[in-house]
C-alpha positions as CSV (number, residue, x, y, z in Angstrom):
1,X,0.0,0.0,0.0
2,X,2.5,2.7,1.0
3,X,4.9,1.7,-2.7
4,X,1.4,2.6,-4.2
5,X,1.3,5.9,-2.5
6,X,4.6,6.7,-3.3
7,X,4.7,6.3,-6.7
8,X,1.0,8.3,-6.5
9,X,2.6,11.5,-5.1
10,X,5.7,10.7,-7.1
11,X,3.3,11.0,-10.4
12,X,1.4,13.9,-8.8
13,X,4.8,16.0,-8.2
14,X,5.9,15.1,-12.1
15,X,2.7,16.4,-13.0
16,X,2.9,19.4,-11.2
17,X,6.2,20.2,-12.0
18,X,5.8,19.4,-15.7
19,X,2.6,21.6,-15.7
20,X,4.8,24.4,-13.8
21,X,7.3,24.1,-16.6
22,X,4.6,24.2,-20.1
23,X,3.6,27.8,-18.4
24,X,6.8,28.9,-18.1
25,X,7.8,31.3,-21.4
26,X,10.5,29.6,-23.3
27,X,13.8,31.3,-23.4
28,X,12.8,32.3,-27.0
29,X,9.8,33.5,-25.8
30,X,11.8,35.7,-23.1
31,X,14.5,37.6,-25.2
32,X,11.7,38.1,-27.8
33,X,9.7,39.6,-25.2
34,X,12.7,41.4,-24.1
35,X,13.6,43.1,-27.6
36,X,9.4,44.0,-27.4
37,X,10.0,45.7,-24.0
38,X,12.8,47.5,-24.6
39,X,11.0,48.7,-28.0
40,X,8.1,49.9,-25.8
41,X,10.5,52.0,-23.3
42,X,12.4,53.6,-26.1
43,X,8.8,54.7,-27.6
44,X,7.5,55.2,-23.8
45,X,9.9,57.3,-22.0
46,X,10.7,60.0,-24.2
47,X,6.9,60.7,-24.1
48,X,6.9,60.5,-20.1
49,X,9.7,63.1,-20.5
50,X,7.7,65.2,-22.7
51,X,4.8,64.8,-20.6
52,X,6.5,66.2,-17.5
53,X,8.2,69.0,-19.5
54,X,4.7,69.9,-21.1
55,X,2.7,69.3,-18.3
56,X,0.5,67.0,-20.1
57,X,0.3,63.5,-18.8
58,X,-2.0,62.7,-21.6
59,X,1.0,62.2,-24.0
60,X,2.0,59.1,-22.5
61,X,-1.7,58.1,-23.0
62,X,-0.8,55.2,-25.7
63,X,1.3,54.0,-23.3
64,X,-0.2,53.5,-20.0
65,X,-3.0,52.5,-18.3
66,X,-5.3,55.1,-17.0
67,X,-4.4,54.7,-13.3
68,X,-1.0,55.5,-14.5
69,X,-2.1,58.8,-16.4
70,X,-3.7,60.0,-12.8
71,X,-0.7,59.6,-11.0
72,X,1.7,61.3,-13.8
73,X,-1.6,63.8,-13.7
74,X,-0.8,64.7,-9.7
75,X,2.7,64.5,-9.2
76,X,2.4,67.9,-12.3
77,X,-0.2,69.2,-10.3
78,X,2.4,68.8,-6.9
79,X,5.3,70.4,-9.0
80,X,2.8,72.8,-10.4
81,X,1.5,73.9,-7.1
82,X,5.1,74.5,-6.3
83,X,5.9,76.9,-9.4
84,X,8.2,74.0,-11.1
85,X,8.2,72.5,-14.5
86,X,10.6,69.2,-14.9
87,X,12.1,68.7,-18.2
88,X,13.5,64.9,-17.8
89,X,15.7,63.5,-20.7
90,X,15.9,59.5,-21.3
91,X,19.7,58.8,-22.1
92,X,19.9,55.1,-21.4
93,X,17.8,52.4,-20.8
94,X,19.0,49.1,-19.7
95,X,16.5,45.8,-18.8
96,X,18.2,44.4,-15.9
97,X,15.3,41.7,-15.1
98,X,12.5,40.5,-17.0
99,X,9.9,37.9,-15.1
100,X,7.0,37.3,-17.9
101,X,4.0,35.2,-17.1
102,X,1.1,34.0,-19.0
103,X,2.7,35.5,-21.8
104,X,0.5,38.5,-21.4
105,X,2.1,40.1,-18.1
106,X,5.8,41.1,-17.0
107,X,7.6,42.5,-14.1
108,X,10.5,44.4,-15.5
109,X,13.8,46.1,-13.5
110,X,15.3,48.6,-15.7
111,X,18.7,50.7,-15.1
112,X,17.8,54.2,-16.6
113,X,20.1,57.7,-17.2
114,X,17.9,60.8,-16.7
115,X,19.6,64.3,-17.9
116,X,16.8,66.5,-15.2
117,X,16.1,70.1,-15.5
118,X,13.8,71.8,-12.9
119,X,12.9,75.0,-13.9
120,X,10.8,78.1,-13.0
121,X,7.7,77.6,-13.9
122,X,7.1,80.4,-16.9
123,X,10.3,80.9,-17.1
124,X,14.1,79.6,-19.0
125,X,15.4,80.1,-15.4
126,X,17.1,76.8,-14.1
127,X,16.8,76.2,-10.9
128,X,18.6,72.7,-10.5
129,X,19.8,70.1,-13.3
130,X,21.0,66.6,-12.4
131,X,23.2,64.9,-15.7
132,X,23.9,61.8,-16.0
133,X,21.0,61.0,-12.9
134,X,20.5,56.6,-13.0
135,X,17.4,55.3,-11.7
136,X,16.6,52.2,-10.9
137,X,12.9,51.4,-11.8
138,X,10.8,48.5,-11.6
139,X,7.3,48.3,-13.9
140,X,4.4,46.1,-14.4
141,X,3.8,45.7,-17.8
142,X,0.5,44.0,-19.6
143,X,0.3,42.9,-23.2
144,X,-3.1,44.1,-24.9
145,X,-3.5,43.8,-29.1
146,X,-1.5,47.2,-29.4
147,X,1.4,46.0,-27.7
148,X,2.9,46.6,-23.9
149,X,1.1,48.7,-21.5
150,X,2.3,50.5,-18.5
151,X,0.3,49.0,-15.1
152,X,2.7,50.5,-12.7
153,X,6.3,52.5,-12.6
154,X,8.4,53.3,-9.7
155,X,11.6,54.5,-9.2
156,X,13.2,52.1,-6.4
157,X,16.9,53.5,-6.2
């Protein structure tokens, strides 16, 4: 009886594990998904700098989800309140981690090099400027029909 059960939960951990392993992305899978991410940054954060320069959240509309357009939305109505206008400048982007699942969702760590002027607002007057400024920032990304969409983005470091 108990060689029975073994072999039983032996079966049922093969199963499981092989099941575990036919969801997992192949490695294809991942660094095509990787080349699509990246793609989607290079196209996304130039318009997150332009939205924060223009103080238009909207611009990164394709982009995002709408939760992510309200948040961009009052962090320009914080600076705004404050008399300051960011003009941020993507210089690098590099993936450092890329954890896809169901082929539809992804948890990404990116490394990314900010040139950031803050200026007066309705004015050329500078009032600090970081070159060269890395970020460390994780997103939750969600494949729709268009492509990758912004869930979530947070700078971590």
């Amino acid at each position: 009886m108990r060689a029975t059960s073994g072999i039983a939960t032996a079966l049922a951990w093969t199963s499981l594990v092989v099941a575990f392993c036919s969801c997992s992305p192949s490695t294809d899978d991942t660094a095509e998904a990787k080349e699509e991410i990246q793609a989607f940054l290079e196209g996304f954060l130039p318009a997150l700098g332009q939205a924060y320069a223009q103080r238009d959240a909207y611009l990164v509309e394709p982009y995002v989800a709408q939760k992510e357009i309200a948040r961009i939305g009052k962090r320009l109505d914080e600076l705004s309140a404050l008399g300051q206008v960011y003009e941020p400048t993507v210089r690098t982007i590099t993936i450092e981690d890329v954890n896809i699942w169901g082929n539809s969702n992804a948890y990404v760590t990116t490394l990314e090099i900010w040139d950031v002027r803050r200026l007066a607002a309705g004015s050329d007057q500078v009032l600090t400027e970081a070159l060269e400024q890395p970020n460390r920032v994780k997103y939750q990304l969600k494949r729709d029909a268009d492509g990758w969409r912004a869930l979530y983005r947070t700078i971590v470091d």
